[in-house]
C-alpha positions in Angstrom: -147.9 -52.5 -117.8 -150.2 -49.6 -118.9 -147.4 -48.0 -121.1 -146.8 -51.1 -122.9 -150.6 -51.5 -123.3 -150.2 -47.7 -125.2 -147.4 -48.6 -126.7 -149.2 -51.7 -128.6 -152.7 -49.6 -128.9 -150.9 -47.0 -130.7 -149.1 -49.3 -133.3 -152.1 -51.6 -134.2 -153.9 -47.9 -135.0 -156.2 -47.8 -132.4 -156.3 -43.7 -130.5 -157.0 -42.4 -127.6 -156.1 -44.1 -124.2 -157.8 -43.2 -120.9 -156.9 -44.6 -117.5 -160.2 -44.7 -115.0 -160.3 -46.4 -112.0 -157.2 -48.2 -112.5 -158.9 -49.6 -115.4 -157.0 -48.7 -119.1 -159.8 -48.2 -121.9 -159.6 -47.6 -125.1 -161.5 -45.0 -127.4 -161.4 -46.1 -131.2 -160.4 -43.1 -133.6 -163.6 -41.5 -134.0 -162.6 -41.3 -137.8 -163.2 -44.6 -138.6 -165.8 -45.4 -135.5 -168.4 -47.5 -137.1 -171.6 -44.9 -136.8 -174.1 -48.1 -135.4 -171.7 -48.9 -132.2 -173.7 -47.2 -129.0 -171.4 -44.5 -128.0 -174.0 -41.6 -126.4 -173.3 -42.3 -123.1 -169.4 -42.9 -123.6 -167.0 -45.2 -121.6 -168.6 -46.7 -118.2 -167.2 -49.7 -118.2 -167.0 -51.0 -115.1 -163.8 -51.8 -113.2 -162.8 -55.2 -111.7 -164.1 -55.7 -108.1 -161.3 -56.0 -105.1 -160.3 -59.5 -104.3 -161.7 -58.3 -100.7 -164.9 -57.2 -102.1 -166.5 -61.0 -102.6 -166.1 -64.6 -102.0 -167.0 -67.0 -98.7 -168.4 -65.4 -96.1 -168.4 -66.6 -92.2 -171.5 -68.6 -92.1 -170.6 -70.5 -95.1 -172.4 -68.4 -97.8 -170.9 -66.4 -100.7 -171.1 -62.7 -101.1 -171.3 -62.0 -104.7 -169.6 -59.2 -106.6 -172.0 -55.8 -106.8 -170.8 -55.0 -110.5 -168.5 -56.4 -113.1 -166.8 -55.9 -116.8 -167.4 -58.6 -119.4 -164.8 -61.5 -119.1 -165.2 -65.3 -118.9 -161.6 -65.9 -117.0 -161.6 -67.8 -113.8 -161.1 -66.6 -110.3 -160.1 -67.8 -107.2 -160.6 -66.7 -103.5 -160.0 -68.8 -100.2 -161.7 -71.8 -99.9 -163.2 -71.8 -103.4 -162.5 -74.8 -106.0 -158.9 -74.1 -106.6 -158.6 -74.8 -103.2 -161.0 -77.4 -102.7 -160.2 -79.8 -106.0 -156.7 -79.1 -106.4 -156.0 -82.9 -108.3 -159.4 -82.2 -111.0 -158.1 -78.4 -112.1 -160.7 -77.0 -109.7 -163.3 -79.0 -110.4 -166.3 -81.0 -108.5 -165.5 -84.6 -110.1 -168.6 -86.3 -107.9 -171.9 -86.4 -108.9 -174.8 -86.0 -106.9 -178.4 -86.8 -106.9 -180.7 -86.0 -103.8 -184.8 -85.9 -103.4 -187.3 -88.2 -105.5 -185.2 -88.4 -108.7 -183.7 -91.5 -110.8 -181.3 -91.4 -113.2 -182.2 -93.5 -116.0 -179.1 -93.4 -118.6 -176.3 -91.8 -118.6 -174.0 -91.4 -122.3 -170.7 -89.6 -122.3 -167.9 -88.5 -124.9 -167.5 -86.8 -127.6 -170.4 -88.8 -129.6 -172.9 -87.5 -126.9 -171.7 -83.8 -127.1 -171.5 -82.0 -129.8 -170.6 -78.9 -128.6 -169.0 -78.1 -125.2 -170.7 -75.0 -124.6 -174.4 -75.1 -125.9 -176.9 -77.2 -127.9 -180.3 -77.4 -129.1 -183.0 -80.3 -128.9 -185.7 -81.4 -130.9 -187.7 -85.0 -131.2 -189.7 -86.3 -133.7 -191.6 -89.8 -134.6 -190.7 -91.9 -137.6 -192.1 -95.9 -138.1 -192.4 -96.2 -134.7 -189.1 -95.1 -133.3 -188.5 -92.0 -131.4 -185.5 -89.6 -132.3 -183.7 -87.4 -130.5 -181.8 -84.4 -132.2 -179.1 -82.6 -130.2 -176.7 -79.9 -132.4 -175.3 -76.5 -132.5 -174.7 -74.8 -136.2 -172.0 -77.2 -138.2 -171.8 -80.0 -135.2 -174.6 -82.5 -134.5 -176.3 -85.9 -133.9 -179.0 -87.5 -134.4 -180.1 -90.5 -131.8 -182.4 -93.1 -131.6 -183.9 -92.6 -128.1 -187.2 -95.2 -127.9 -185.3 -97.4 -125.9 -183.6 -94.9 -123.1 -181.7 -97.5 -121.9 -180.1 -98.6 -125.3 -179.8 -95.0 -127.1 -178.3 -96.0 -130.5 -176.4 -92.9 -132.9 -177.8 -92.4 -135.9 -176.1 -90.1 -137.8 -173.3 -87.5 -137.2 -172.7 -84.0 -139.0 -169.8 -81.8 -138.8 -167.2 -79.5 -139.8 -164.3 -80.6 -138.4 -162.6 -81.6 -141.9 -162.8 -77.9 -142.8 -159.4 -76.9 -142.2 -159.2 -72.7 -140.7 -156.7 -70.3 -139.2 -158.0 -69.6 -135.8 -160.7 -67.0 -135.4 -161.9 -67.6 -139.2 -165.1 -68.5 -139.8 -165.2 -71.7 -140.9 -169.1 -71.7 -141.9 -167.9 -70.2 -145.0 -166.1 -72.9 -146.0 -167.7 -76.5 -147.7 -166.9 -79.5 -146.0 -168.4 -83.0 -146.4 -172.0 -82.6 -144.8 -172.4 -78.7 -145.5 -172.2 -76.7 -148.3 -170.6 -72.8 -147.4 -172.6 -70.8 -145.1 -174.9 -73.4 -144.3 -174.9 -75.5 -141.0 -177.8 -76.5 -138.3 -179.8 -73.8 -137.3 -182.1 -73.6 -133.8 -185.2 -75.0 -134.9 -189.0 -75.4 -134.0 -190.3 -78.6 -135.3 -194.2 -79.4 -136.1 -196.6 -81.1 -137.4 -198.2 -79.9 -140.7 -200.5 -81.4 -143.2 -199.2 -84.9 -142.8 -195.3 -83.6 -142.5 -192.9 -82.4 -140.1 -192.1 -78.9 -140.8 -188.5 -78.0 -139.3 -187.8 -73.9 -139.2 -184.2 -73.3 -139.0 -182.8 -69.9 -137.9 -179.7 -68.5 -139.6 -178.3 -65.5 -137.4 -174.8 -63.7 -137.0 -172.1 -66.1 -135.2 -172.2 -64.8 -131.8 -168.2 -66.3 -130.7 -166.3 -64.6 -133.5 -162.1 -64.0 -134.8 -162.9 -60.1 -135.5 -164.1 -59.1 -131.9 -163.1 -60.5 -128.0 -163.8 -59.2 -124.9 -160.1 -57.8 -124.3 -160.2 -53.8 -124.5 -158.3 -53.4 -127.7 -160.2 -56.2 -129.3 -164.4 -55.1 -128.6 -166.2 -53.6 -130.8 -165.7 -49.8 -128.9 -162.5 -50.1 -130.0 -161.4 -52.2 -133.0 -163.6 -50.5 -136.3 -161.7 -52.9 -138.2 -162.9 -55.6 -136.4 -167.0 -54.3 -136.8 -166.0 -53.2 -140.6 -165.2 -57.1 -141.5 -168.0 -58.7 -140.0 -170.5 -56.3 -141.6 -168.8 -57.7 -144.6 -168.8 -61.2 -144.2 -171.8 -62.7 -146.5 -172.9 -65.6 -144.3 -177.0 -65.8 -144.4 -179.3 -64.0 -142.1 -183.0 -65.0 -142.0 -184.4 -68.3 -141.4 -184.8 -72.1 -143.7 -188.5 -73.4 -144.0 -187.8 -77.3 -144.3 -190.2 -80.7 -144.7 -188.6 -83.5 -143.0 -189.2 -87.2 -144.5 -187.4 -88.8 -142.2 -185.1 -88.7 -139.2 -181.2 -88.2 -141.3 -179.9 -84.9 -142.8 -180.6 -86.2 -146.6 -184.0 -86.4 -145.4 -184.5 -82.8 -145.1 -186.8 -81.0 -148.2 -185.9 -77.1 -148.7 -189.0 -75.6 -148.8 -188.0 -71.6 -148.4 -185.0 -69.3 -147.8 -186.2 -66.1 -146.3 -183.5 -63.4 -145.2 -184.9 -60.6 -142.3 -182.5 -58.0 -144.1 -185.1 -55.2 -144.3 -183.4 -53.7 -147.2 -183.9 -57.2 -149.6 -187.0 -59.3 -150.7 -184.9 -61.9 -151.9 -181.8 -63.7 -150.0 -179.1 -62.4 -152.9 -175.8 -63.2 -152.4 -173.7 -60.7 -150.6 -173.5 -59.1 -147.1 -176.8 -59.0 -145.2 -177.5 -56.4 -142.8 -179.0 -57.0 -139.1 -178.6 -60.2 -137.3 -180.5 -62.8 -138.8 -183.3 -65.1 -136.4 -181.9 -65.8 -133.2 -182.7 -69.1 -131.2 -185.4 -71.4 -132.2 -188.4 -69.6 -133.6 -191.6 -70.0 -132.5 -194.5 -71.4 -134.2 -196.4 -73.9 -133.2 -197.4 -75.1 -136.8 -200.8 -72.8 -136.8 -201.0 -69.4 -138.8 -198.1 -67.2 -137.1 -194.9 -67.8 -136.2 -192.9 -64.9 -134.4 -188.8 -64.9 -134.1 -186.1 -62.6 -132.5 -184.1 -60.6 -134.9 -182.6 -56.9 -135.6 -183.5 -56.2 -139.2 -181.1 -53.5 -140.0 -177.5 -52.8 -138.7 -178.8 -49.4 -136.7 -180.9 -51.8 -134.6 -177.6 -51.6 -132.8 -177.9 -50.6 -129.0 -176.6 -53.1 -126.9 -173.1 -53.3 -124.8 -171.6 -56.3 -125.2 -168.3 -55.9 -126.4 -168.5 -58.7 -129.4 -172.1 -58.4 -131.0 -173.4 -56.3 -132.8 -177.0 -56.1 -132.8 -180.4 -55.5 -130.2 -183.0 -57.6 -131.5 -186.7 -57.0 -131.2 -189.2 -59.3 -133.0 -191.2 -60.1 -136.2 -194.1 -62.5 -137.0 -194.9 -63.8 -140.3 -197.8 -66.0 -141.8 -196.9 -69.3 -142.0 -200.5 -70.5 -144.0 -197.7 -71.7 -147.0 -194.8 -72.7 -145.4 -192.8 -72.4 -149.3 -194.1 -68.8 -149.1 -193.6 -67.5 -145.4 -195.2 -63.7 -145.1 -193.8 -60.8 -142.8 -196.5 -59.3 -141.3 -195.4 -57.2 -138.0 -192.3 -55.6 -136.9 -191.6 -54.2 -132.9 -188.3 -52.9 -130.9 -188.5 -51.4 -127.6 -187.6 -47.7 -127.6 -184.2 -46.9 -126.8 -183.0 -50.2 -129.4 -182.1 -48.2 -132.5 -179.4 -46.3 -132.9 -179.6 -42.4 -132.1 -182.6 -42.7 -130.1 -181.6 -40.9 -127.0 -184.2 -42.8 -124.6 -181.1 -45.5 -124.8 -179.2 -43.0 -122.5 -181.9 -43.1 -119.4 -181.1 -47.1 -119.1 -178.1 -47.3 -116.2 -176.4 -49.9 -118.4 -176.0 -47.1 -121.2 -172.1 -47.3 -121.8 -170.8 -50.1 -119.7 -169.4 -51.7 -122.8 -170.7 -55.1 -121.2 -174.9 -55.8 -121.1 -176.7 -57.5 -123.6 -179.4 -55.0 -124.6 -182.2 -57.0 -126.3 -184.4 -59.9 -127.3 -182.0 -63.5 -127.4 -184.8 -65.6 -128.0 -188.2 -65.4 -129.4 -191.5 -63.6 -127.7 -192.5 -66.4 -125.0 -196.5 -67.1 -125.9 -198.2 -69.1 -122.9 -201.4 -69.4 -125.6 -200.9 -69.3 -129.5 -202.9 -66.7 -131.1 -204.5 -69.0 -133.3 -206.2 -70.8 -130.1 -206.9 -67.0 -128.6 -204.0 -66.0 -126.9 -203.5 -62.5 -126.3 -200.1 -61.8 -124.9 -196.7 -62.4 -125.4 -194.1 -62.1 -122.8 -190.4 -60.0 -124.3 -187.2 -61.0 -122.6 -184.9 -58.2 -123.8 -182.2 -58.2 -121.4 -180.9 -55.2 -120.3 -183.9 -53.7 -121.3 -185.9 -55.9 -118.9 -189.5 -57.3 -119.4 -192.1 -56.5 -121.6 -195.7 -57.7 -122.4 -196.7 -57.3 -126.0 -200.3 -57.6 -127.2 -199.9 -59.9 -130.4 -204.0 -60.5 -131.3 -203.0 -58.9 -134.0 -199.7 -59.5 -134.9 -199.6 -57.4 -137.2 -199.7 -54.6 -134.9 -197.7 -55.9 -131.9 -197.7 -53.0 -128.9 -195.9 -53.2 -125.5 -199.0 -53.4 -123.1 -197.1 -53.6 -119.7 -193.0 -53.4 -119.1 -190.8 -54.2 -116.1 -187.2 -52.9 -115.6 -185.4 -55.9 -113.5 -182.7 -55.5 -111.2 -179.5 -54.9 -112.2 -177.0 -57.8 -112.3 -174.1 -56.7 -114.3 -172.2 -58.6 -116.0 -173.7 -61.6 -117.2 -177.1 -62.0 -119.4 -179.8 -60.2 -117.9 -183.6 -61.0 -118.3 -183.2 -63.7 -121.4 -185.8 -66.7 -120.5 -189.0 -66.4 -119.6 -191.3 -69.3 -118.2 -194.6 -69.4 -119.3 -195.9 -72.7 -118.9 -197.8 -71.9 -115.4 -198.9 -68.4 -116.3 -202.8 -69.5 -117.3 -203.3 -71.6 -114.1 -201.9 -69.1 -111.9 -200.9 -65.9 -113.8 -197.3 -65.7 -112.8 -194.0 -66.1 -114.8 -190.5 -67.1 -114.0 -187.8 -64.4 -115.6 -184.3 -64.8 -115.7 -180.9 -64.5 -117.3 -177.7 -66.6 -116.8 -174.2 -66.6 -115.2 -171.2 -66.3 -118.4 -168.1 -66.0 -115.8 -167.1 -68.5 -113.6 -166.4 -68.7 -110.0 -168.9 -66.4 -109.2 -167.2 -63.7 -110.4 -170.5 -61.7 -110.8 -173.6 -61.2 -109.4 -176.4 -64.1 -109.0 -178.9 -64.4 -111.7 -182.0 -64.5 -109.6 -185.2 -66.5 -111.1 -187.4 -63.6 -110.4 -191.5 -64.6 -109.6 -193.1 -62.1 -111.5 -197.2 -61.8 -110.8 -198.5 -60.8 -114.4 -202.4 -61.5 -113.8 -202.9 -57.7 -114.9 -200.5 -57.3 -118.3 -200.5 -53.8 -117.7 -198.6 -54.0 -114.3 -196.1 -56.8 -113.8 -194.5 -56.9 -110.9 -191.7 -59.0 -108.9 -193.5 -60.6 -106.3 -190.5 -63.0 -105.1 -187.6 -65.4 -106.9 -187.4 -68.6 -107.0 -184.9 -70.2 -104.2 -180.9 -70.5 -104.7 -179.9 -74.2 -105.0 -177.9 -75.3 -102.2 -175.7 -78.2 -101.9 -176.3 -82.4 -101.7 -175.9 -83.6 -98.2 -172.2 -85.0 -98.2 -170.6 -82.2 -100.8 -167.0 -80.7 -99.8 -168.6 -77.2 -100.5 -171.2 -74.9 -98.6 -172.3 -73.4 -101.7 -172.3 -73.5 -105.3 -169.9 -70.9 -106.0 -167.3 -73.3 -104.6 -167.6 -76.1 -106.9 -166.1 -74.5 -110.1 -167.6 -73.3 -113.3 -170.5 -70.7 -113.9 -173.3 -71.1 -111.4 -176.7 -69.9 -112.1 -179.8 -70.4 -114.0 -180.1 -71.5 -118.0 -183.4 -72.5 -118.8 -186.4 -74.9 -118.2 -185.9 -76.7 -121.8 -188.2 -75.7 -124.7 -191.4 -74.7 -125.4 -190.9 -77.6 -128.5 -190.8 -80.7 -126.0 -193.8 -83.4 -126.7 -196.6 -83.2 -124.0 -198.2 -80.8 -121.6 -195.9 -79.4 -118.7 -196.3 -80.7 -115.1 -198.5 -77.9 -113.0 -196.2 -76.4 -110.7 -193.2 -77.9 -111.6 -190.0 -76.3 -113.0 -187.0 -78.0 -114.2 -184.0 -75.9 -114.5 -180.9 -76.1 -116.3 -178.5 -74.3 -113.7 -174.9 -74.8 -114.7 -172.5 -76.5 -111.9 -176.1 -77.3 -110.5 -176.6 -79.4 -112.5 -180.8 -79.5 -113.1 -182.7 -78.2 -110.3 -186.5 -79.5 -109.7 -188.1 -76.4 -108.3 -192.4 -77.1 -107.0 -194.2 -74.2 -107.5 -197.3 -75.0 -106.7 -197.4 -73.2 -103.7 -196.6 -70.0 -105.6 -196.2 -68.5 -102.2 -193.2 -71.2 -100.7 -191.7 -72.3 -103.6 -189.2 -75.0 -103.4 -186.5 -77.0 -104.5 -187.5 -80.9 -104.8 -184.8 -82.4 -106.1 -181.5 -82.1 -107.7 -179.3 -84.0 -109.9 -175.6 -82.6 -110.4 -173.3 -84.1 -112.8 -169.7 -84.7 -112.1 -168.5 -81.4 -113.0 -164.8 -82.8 -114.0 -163.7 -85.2 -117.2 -160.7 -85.8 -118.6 -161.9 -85.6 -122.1 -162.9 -82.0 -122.0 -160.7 -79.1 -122.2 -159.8 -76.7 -119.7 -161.3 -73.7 -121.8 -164.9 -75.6 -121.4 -164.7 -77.3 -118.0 -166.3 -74.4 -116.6 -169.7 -75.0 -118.6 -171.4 -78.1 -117.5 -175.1 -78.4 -117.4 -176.1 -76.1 -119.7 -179.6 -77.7 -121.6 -182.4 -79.8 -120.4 -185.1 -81.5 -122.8 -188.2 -82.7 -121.3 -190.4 -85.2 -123.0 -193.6 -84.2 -120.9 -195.2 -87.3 -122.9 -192.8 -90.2 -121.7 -191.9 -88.7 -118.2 -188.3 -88.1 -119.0 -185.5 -85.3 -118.6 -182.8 -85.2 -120.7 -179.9 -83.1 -119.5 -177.1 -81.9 -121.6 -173.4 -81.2 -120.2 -170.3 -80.3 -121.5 -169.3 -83.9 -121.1 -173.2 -85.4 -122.3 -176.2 -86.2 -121.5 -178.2 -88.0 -119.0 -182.0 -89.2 -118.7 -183.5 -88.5 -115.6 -187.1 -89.6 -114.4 -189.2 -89.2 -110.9 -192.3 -90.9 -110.5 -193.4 -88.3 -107.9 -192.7 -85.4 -109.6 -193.2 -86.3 -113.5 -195.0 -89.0 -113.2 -194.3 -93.2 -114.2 -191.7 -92.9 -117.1 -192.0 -94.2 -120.2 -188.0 -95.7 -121.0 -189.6 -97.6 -124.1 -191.7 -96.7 -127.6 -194.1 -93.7 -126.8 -197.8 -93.9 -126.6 -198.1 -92.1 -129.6 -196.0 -90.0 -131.7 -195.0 -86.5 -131.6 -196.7 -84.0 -133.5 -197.3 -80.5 -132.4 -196.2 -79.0 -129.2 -198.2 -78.2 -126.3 -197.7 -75.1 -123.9 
């Protein structure tokens, strides 16, 4: 097997084989070696774990894997879901809802998910009627949700009459709803001068034909690969649009602003960095800050099929048709060269995400006289930055986490208890399946002194509904860990003490905090992890979103098969399943 893995290395012009551990890598020819790929600390990828070295323990828990490469296949060891749900492809098919909880609604198909894997959210208020906006890039929808009983579609978008090869980008081609390199990007949506302002961010594809997670194909080892994504001229930066209504055609382009440090203008042609990643935040005051690398040497991060390791930049938002940079930080150790990158112990194992995902995490905008804003950078860990003056952003306080290798480390951070009791919920989030890597802890971390965070406890690991066929999660098929508790965009003021969490095959766990002492799981609702409509490649992701709308007492929760509307009068409060109160206009913390 390893010969013929040399023997096809060598013809598709990729040098230099090594065998370590058992495991074959793969060194490119340093020739043509892209200069911006992390290579300092070499190979240390790390080798597959033993069958024997994980999987069901005696007393019914599971004993998770210490370390483990990049990879998203499935697994299976005795008495796991291959086992358990032979007839459903290893799948849970039941559902399960246990503790105070009520599911309201409940829509399924193809019309209700718009992409198997991931989505964003976003509502806003027109005549009356409330809308709910669910979408990823090219596919989305567009509901009307005031009666959550009766949720009617309203419009659809999509590329799926672009005709591609597979692995091409079809973003660069015009379809019916979007012109070439345009589509949907994650957005922040607020309230400004008697409009809704939508920012859109417009970032590298992350899921991409040039790179993969199989040795010969990452970006350690396939230059030609890096060379024709550096090429591609897809936008990076971010869309400043008014909306006039709920429907695509209602959208008003306001500004195009690209976060290519080299250009002032958004010329046609490659870009370099990675454009905005996730939704942006801005609250519709002065500031808005985003998550982006502005130059291709922003470059240190180890997973195989990106290229970038974001930090962050704020701009003036006073005229939203003339948005104005205004601050620039990264993390020592993010650029490429700098040798502080070789003191982190993930330094060459070709698998961590090094860097920001999403946006700074602000429990208080600046504008109303917050002071601090809380950096998820993955591998990197946590770090508080003093933004008062965002102009001068500085790292105040920093944390290194735990390592949990693979799988996304340190991307979400909590904020919305940390002015009523000074802590913050930090975590990342499973991308194998079946356990097949090490539990993504919710980590409790006390930050009443900015200067000196520290892990004071994590938040406790779901366990299963009375009457499952499994003893723990890990059995049920699919990823199993924490996503994250919705967005910082939903209507309303967050419960105190209460945090809902997307958590995969978990479905959404309702964890009380109020005790920050003994916190606690209240409730669950778990999806039925198996339908028939969805493929076998995206089985394995179910819940993976929840949007709260703090104002109606509502949780929408988003699966690979949906979404559902969940209420509890003891925990959220009396829902609201008809027209809200009053409409939706800036978000609250």
């Amino acid at each position: 097997m390893r010969q013929l893995l040399r023997q096809a290395l060598v013809t598709s012009g990729v040098a230099g084989l090594l065998l370590t551990s058992g495991t074959a890598v793969v060194q490119a020819d340093n020739a043509t070696a892209d200069e911006n790929i992390p290579s300092m600390c070499g190979d240390r990828r790390p080798a597959d774990p033993a069958p024997g070295e994980y999987g069901m323990q005696l007393d019914g828990t599971f004993r998770h894997p210490a370390l483990t490469p990049a990879g998203e296949e499935r697994f299976s060891f005795p008495g796991g879901a291959q086992d358990l749900f032979p007839k459903t492809k290893g799948y849970d098919p039941r559902s399960y809802l246990e503790g105070p909880i009520k599911l309201e609604a409940s829509y399924r198909g193809a019309d209700f998910t718009p992409d198997y894997f991931h989505s964003w959210q976003n509502v806003v208020d027109f005549d009356g009627r409330r809308y709910l906006f669910q979408y990823d890039r090219s596919e989305g929808r567009v509901y009307d949700v005031t009666d959550v009983r009766k949720v009617k579609i309203v419009e659809r978008v999509s590329r799926n009459d672009v005709k591609a090869e597979w692995g091409e980008n079809v973003e660069l081609k015009k379809g019916k709803d979007w012109d070439a390199y345009d589509y949907w990007g994650a957005s922040t949506i607020q309230w400004r001068d008697g409009h809704y302002i939508m920012i859109q961010s417009f970032e590298q594809k992350r899921q991409v034909g040039e790179l993969g997670d199989s040795l010969e194909h990452t970006k350690f080892n396939n230059p030609d690969g890096v060379r024709k994504l550096r090429e591609q001229t897809s936008f990076k930066g971010f869309k400043v649009y008014r909306l006039d209504g709920p429907r695509k055609k209602d959208w008003k382009l306001l500004s195009t602003v690209t976060t290519d440090a080299t250009l002032t203008d958004p010329k046609p042609g490659a870009q370099q960095g990675s454009g905005s990643l996730d939704v942006p935040y801005w609250t519709g005051g002065k500031y808005m800050f985003i998550a982006v690398a502005p130059l291709d040497t922003w470059s240190n991060t180890e997973v195989p099929t990106y290229l970038y390791s974001a930090g962050y930049q704020a701009y003036d938002m006073t005229d939203p048709a003339n948005p104005k940079k205004v601050g620039e930080w990264h993390r020592k150790g993010q650029v490429a060269g700098d040798a502080a990158y070789a003191k982190n112990p993930r330094c060459g194992n070709q698998t961590s995400w090094m860097g920001a995902r999403m946006p700074l995490f602000i429990p208080k905008p600046v504008e109303e006289g917050g002071k601090y804003g809380f950096a998820a950078l993955g591998g990197f860990g946590l770090s508080v930055l003093d933004i008062s003056d965002p102009s001068k952003m500085k790292e105040v306080g920093h944390l290194d986490l735990p390592m949990s290798v693979g799988g996304t480390e340190a991307d979400n951070v909590d904020v919305s208890q940390y002015e009523r009791t000074g802590m913050v919920y930090v975590s990342g989030y499973p991308l194998g399946e079946d356990c097949h890597e090490p539990y993504k802890d919710v980590f409790q971390i006390d930050a009443r002194d900015p200067a000196k965070p520290r892990i004071v406890g994590a938040l406790p690991r779901p366990k299963p509904a009375a009457g499952a066929r499994f003893a723990d999660y890990c059995q049920r098929g699919g990823s199993f860990g924490p996503k994250r508790t919705g967005s910082y965009t939903s209507p309303g003021d967050p419960k105190a003490g209460l945090l809902p969490y997307a958590f995969y095959n978990a479905g959404v766990q309702f964890y009380d905090t109020r005790d920050v002492k003994h916190p606690k799981i209240a409730a669950q609702f778990v999806p039925s992890g198996f339908a028939k409509g969805v493929p076998d490649y995206a089985l394995g992701n179910q819940t993976h979103a929840i949007y709260v709308e703090w104002d109606r007492k509502l949780v929408w929760v988003f699966t690979n098969d949906g979404m559902y509307a969940v209420s509890s009068k003891q925990l959220l409060g009396a829902p609201n399943l008809g027209k809200p109160a009053k409409p939706f206009r800036t978000s609250a913390r």
